[in-house]
C-alpha positions in Angstrom: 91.4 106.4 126.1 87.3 107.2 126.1 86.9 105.3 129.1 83.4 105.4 130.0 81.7 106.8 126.7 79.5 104.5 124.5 82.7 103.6 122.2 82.7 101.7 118.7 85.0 101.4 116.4 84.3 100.7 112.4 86.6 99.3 109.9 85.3 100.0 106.6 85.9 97.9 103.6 87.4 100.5 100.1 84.5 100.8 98.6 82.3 99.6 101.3 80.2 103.1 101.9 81.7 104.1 104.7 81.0 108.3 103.8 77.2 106.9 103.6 77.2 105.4 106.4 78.3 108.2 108.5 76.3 110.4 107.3 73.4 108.3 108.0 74.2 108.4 111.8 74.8 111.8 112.0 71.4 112.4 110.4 70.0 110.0 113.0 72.2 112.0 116.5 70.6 115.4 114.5 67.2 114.5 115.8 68.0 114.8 119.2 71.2 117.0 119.2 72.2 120.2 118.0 74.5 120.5 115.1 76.9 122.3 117.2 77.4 119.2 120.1 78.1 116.8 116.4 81.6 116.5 115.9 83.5 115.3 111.9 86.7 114.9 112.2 89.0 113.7 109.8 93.2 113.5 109.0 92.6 115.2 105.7 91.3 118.4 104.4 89.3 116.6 101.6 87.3 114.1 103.7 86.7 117.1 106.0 85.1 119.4 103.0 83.6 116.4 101.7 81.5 115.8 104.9 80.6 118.8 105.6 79.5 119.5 101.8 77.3 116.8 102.0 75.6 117.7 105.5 75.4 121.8 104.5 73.5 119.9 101.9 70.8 117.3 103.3 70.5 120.1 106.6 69.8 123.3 104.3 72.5 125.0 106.5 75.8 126.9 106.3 79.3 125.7 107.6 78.9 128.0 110.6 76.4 126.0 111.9 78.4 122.9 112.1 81.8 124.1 113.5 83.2 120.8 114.2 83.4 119.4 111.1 87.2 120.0 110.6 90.6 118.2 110.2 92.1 118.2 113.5 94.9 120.5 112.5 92.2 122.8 112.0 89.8 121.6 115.1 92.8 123.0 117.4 93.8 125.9 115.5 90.3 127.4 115.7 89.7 126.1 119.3 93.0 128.1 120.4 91.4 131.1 118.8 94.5 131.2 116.1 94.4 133.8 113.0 95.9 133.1 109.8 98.1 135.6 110.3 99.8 134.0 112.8 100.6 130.9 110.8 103.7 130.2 109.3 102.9 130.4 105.4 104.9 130.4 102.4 105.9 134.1 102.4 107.3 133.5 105.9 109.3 130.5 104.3 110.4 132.7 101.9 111.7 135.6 104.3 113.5 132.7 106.5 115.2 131.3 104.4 116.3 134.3 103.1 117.4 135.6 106.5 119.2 132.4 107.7 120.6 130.7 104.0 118.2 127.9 104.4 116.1 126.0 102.0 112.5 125.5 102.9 109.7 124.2 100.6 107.4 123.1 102.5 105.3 125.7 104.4 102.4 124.8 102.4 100.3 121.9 103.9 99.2 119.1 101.4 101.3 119.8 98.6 102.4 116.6 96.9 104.2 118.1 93.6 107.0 120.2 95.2 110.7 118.5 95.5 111.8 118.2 98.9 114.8 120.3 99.6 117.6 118.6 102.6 116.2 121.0 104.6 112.7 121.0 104.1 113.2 117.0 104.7 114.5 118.0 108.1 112.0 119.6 109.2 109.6 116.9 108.5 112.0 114.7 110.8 111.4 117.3 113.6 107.9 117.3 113.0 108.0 113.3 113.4 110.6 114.1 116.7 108.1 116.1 118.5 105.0 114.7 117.4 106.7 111.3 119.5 106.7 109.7 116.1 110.2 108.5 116.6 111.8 106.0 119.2 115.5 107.1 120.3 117.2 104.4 118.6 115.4 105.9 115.4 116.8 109.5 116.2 120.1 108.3 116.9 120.6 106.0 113.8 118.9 108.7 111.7 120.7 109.5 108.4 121.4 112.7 108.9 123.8 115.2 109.7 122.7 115.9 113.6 124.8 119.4 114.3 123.4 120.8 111.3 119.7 119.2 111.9 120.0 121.1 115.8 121.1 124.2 114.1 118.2 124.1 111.8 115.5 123.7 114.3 116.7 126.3 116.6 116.9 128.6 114.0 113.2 127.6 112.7 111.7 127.8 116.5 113.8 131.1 117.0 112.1 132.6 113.6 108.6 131.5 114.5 109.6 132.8 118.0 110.3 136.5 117.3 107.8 136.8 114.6 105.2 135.1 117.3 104.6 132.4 115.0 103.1 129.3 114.8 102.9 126.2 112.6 100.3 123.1 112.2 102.1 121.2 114.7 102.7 123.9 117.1 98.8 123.8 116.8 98.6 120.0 118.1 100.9 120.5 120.6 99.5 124.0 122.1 96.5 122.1 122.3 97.3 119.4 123.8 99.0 121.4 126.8 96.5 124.4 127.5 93.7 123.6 124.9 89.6 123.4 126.5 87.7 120.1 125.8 84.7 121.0 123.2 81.2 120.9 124.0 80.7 117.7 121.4 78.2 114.7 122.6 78.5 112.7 119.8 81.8 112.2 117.7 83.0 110.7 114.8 87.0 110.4 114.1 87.4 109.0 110.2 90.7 107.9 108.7 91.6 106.8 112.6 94.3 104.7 110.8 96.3 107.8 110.0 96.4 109.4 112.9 99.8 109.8 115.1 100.0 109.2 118.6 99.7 113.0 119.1 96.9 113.5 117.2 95.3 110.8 119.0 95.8 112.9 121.8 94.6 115.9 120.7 91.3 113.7 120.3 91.2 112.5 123.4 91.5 116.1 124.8 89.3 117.8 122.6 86.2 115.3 123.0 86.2 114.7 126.6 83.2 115.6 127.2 81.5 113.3 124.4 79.0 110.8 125.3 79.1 108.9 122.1 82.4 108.3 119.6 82.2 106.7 116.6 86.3 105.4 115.2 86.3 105.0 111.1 89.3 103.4 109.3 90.5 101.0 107.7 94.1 99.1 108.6 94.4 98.3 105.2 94.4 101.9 104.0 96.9 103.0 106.6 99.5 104.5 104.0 101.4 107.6 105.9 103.3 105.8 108.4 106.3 108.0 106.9 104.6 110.7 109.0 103.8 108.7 111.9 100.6 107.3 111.1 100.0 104.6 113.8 97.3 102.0 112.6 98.6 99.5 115.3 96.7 101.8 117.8 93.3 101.5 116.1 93.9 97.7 116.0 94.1 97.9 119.7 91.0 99.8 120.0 89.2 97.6 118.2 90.4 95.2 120.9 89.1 97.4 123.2 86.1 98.4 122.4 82.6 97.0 120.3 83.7 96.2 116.6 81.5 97.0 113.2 82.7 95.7 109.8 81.4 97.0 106.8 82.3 94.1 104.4 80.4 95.1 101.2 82.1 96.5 98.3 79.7 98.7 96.5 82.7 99.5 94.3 84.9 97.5 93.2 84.5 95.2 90.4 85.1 91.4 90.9 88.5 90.7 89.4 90.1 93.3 91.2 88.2 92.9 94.2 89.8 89.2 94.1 93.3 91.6 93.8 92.9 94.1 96.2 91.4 90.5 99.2 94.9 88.6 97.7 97.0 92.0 98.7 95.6 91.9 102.2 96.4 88.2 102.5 100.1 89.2 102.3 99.7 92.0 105.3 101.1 91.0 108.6 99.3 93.8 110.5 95.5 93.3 110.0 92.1 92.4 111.0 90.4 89.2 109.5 87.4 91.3 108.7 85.1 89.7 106.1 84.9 91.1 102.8 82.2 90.7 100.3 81.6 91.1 96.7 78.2 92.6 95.5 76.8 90.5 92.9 75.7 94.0 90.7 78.8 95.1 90.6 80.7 94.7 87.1 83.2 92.1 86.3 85.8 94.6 85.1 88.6 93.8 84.0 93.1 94.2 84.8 95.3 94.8 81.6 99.5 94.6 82.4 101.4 96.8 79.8 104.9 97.1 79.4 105.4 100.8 79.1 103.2 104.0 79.7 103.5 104.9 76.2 100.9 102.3 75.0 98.5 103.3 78.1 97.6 106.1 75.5 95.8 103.9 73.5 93.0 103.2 75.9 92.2 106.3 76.5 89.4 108.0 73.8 89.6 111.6 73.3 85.8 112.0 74.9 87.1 111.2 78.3 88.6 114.4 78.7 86.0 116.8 76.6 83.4 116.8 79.0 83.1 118.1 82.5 81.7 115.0 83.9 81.2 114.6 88.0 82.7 111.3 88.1 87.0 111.2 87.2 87.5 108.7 83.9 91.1 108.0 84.8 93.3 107.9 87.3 97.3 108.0 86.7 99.0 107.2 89.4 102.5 106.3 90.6 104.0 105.7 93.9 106.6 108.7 93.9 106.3 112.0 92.0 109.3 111.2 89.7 107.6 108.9 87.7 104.8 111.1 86.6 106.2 113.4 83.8 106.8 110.3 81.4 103.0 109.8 81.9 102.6 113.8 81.0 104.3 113.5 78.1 102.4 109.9 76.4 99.4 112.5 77.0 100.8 115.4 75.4 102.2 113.3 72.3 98.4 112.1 71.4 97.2 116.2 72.6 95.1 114.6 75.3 94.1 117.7 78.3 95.1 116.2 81.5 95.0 117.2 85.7 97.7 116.9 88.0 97.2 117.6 91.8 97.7 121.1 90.6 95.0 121.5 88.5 94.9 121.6 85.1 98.6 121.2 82.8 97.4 124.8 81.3 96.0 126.2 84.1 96.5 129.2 86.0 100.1 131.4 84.5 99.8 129.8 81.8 96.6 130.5 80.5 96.8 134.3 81.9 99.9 134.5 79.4 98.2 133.3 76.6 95.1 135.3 77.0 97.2 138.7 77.6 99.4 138.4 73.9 95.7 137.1 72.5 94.3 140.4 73.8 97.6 142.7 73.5 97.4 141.6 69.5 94.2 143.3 68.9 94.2 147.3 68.0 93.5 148.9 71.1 93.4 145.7 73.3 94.4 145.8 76.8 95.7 148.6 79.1 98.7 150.4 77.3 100.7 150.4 80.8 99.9 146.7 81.5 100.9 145.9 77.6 104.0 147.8 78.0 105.1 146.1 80.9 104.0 142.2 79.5 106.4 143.5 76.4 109.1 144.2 78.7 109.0 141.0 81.1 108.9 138.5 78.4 110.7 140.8 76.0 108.3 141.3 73.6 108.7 143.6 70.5 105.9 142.4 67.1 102.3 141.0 68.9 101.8 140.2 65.3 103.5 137.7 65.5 102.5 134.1 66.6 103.4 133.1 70.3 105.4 130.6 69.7 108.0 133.0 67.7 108.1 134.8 71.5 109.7 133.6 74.5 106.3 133.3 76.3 106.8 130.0 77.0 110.4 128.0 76.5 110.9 126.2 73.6 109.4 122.9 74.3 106.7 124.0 76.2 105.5 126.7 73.4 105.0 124.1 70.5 102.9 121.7 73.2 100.9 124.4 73.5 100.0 125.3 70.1 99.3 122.2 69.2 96.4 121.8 72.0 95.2 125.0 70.9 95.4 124.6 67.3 93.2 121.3 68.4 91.0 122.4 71.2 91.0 126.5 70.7 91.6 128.3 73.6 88.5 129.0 75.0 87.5 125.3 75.2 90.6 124.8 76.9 90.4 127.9 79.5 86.8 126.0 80.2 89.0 122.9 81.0 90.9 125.0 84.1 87.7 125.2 85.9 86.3 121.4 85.7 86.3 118.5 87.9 89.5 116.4 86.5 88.9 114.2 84.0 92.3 112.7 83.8 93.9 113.3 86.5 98.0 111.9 87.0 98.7 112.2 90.1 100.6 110.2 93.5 98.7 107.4 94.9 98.9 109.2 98.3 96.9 112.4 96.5 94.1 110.4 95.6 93.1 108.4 98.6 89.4 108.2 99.5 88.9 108.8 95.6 87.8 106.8 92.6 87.8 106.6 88.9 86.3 104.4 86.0 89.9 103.5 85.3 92.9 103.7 86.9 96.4 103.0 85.7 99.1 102.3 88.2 102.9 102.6 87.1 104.6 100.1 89.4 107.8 102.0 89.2 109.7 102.8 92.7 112.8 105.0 93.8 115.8 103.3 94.1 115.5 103.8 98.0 111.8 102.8 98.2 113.3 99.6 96.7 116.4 99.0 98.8 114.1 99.4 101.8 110.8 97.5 100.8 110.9 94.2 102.9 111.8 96.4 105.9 108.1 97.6 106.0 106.3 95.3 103.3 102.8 96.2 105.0 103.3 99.8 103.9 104.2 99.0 100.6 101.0 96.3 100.3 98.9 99.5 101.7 99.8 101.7 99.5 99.8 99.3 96.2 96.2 98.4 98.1 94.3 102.0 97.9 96.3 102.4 94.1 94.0 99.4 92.6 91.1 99.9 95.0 90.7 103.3 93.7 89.0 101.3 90.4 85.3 101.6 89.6 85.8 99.3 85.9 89.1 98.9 84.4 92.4 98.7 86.5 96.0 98.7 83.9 99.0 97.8 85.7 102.2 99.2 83.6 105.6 97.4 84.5 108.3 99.0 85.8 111.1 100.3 83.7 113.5 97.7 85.1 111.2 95.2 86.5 112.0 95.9 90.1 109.8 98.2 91.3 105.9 96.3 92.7 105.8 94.0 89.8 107.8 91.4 92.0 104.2 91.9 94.3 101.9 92.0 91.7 103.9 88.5 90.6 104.1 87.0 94.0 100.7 87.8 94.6 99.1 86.7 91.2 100.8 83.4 91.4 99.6 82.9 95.1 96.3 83.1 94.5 96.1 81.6 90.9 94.5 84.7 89.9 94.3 85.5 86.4 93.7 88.6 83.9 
């Protein structure tokens, strides 16, 4: 793979610079290339944005100008010349599993807070099957019910057939078999350690006619092997090829910078990169609490009230279930909070309340629109309070009054519209980000659990980018039954005589 092109590969340190770097080189291949022969590429949609944001920026120029700054899901869609109408989107879901009886949930790319349906989790095995992200033995001693999984499938591909369809990896795939090779010189592939063999392919096709590629990652931030991540292939390109380490942490502070080395210690699968600690950086500090309940407490009410650029808090938990306990600590002490969906009183919510707020008033609102709001949420006195209205359910009603009664609403409709300033979320959500503090609820599922010392390196990873995600203050709250990564954090702590 790139045989004959001036090849390097960087592994990049958390909080080592890596975005700077990059851009730095780019800047530097801009003065004797043309934006359009630069390729950014990137596995997700955020580092992609985030890049090309930042170039718009320095260059004084539009997206157009750089049309190869893209996630490679959306490198080949665009190369194949693709419309969005042609994509298989949630109102297709919708229709086919409304045609067929089926249960799909997860048209939507990206989206870590919907519940995974049986069937939506068989597709995602058939999107690991054809990607090649599966051995046979795998397939074969899959749990799952195989006659119904075939069924599925050929109902799925005989949807997207007659409707002439496609999906993300249809995209990868088409590619791969009939796609063009771009006219990019000069490449650079981030996140390399979260790329599947096929999308590895798809880069080897699209950027054949480079003269220069530049491979970013970092092994220890490899965390979607469930998708078929393969971060064994960039260790043996950086076998292969010239290898540049960029050891300093600009970010983290020292006592979880001692952590986050001890962590890798314990990896199997890794380079023995150096890391260093930057003297300027702040000590910071790690704080173990047994429940999230008391996590409340370090949190000050100015964290949330202003629409600061950088995030004062990260929430995070390895698996979605575990995040609602967190939601409702917050909402006991009325503090606003994000989620990966934006803010808790975004969106419906706030278009409810701001409809009976203007239906109240004489002569407010359209008497045909106010008609119908009365009849959908049954509605018959707007003079009274909403929480005497089914608006909202019962719970939910009184949460909300109480944030209003502190806040008001129009503070709080300003809230929907800034950066999150405490944001609970997945660890997987938040990758490449950081916060002042971040809290990490060491709680797994029972199956996560049960399966843990099959794969510890993925675990490690992902408990990895959870505490390297820390600018100051890292909290670590124990698991309800003590099972869950305390037993790591312990193993770990003990190790390396680390204390906090």
């Amino acid at each position: 793979m790139f045989e004959g092109k001036d090849v390097k590969v960087i592994l990049a340190n958390a909080g080592a610079g890596k975005t700077r770097y990059i851009i730095d080189d780019i800047m530097h291949e801009l003065k004797t290339r043309r934006p359009e022969e630069v390729a950014f590429v990137t596995f997700t949609r955020k580092g992609a944005q985030e890049g090309l944001h930042r170039m718009c920026n320095l260059l004084n120029v539009t997206p157009d100008d750089l049309p190869y700054f893209r996630t490679l899901h959306s490198l080949t869609f665009h190369a194949l010349n693709l419309s969005t109408k042609q994509m298989f989107n949630h109102l297709h879901q919708r229709a086919f599993n409304k045609m067929y009886g089926y249960n799909l949930n997860r048209a939507e790319a990206n989206n870590n807070t919907v519940m995974p349906t049986r069937d939506s989790k068989y597709l995602d095995f058939y999107d690991m099957e054809r990607s090649g992200a599966l051995t046979s033995k795998q397939i074969a001693e899959a749990d799952i019910e195989m006659v119904y999984y075939h069924q599925l499938v050929r109902k799925y591909e005989e949807y997207k057939r007659t409707q002439c369809l496609v999906d993300f990896f249809d995209c990868l795939l088409k590619y791969v078999q009939e796609g063009d090779s771009l006219p990019c010189k000069t490449v650079y592939i981030d996140e390399c350690q979260d790329l599947t063999l096929l999308q590895w392919k798809v880069a080897e096709k699209a950027f054949a006619n480079a003269e220069k590629v530049r491979l970013v990652g970092d092994i220890k931030q490899s965390i979607f092997s469930y998708s078929g991540a393969r971060p064994d292939f960039l260790l043996s390109l950086a076998k292969q090829f010239p290898l540049e380490h960029l050891a300093m942490s600009y970010r983290l502070p020292r006592k979880v910078f001692n952590l986050a080395n001890a962590l890798t210690r314990f990896m199997s699968e890794r380079t023995d990169e150096p890391t260093v600690f930057r003297e300027e950086n702040v000590e910071g500090s790690i704080t173990q609490l047994n429940t999230a309940d008391r996590l409340v407490n370090y949190i000050k009410d100015s964290d949330a009230e202003e629409n600061k650029s950088d995030t004062a808090w990260y929430i995070l938990a390895r698996n979605n279930c575990f995040l609602p306990k967190v939601c409702r600590a917050l909402e006991d002490r009325l503090i606003p909070y994000w989620t990966s969906d934006g803010f808790f009183m975004g969106g419906q919510i706030m278009s409810r309340l701001k409809n009976y707020q203007r239906f109240s008033l004489k002569g407010g609102g359209d008497e045909a629109k106010k008609e119908k709001f009365k009849k959908t949420f049954g509605i018959t006195d707007f003079t009274q309070p909403f929480t005497a209205t089914s608006l909202f359910t019962e719970d939910r009603k009184w949460v909300y009054a109480s944030y209003i009664e502190k806040y008001g609403l129009q503070k709080l409709e300003e809230m929907c519209k800034w950066n999150p300033q405490i944001l609970v979320s997945t660890i997987h959500h938040v990758k490449g980000g950081e916060a002042k503090n971040v809290a990490v609820l060491l709680d797994m599922t029972r199956r996560t659990e049960g399966e843990i010392f099959d794969d510890l390196d993925s675990e490690l990873r992902i408990l990895y980018v959870a505490v390297t995600r820390t600018k100051e203050n890292l909290y670590l709250i124990d698991s309800q039954d003590g099972t869950g990564y305390d037993r790591i954090i312990e193993a770990v702590k003990e190790e390396n005589k680390l204390e906090w």
